[in-house]
C-alpha positions as CSV (number, residue, x, y, z in Angstrom):
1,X,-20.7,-2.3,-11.6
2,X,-17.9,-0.2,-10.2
3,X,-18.5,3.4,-10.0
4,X,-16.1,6.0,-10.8
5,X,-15.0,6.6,-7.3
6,X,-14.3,3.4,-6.4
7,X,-12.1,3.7,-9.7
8,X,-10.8,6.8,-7.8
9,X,-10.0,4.9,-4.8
10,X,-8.2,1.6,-6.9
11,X,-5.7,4.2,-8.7
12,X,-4.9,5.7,-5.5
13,X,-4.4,2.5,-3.6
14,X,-2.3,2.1,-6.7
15,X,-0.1,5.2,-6.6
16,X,0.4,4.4,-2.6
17,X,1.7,1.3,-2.9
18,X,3.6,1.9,-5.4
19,X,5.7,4.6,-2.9
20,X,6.2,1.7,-0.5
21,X,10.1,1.9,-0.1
22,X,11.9,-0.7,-1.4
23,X,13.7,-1.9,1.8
24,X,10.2,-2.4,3.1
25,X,9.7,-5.7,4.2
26,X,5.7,-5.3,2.4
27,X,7.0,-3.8,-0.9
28,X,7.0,-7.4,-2.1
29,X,3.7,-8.1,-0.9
30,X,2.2,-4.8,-2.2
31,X,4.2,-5.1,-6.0
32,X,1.6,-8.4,-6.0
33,X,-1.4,-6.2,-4.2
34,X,-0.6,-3.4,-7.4
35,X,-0.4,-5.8,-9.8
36,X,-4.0,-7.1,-9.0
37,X,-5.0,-4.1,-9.0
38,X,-3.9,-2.9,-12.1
39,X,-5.3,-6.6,-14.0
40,X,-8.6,-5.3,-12.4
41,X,-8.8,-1.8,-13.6
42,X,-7.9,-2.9,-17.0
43,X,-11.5,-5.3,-16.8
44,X,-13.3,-2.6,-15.6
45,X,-12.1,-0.5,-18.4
46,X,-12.9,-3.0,-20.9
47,X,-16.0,-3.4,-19.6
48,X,-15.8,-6.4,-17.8
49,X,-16.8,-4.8,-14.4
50,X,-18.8,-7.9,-13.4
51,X,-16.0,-10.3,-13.2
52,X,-13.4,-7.5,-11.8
53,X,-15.9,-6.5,-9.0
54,X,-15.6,-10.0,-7.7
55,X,-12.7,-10.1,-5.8
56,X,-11.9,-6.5,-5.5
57,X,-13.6,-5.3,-2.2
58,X,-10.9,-8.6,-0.7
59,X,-7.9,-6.9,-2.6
60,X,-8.5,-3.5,-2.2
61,X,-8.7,-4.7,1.6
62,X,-5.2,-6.2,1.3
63,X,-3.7,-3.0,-0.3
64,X,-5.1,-1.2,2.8
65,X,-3.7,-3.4,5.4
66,X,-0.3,-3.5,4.0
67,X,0.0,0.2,3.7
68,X,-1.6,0.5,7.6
69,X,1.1,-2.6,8.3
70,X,4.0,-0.7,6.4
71,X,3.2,3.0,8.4
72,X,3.3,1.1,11.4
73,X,6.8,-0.4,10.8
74,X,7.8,3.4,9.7
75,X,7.1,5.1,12.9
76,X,8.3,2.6,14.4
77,X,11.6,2.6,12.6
78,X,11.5,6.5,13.2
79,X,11.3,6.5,16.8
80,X,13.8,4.0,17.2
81,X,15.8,6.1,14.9
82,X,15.2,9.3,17.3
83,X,15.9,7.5,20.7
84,X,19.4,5.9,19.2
85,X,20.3,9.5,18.1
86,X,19.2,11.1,21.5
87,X,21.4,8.3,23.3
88,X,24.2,8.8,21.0
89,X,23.7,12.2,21.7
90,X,24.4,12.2,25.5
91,X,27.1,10.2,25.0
92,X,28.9,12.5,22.8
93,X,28.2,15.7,25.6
């Protein structure tokens, strides 16, 4: 049986992934992760919690890793970002 705030937590993985910019190199891999999710919270909402509860704890896992995964690459992206601009930026003086 899934409980209504692990529903809480599946439409929020949901929403999160779904924000994953495009030029991401995990949007593919979460568009699949949200998909799954999305099959599964249809079964729980029909009713069908025992068969959806299966394999969610494994996806919601995924969803996790590849927005922990896609933050990481972000910052990193950033500070690159910041120290090219600061070079740039003594250059320019």
């Amino acid at each position: 049986m899934v409980c209504d705030e692990k529903l809480k937590q599946i439409r929020l993985l949901i929403n999160r992934l779904e924000r994953l910019s495009a030029d991401s190199i995990w949007s593919h891999r979460a568009s699949g992760i949200r998909g799954s999710l999305l099959r599964h919270l249809d079964e729980i909402e029909d009713r069908d919690s025992q068969r959806a509860s299966e394999n969610l704890i494994n996806i919601l896992d995924q969803g996790y890793y590849i927005l922990e995964q896609a933050a990481k690459l972000s910052l990193t992206s950033n500070r690159i970002k910041v120290v090219n601009d600061s070079t740039t930026n003594l250059f320019n003086e």
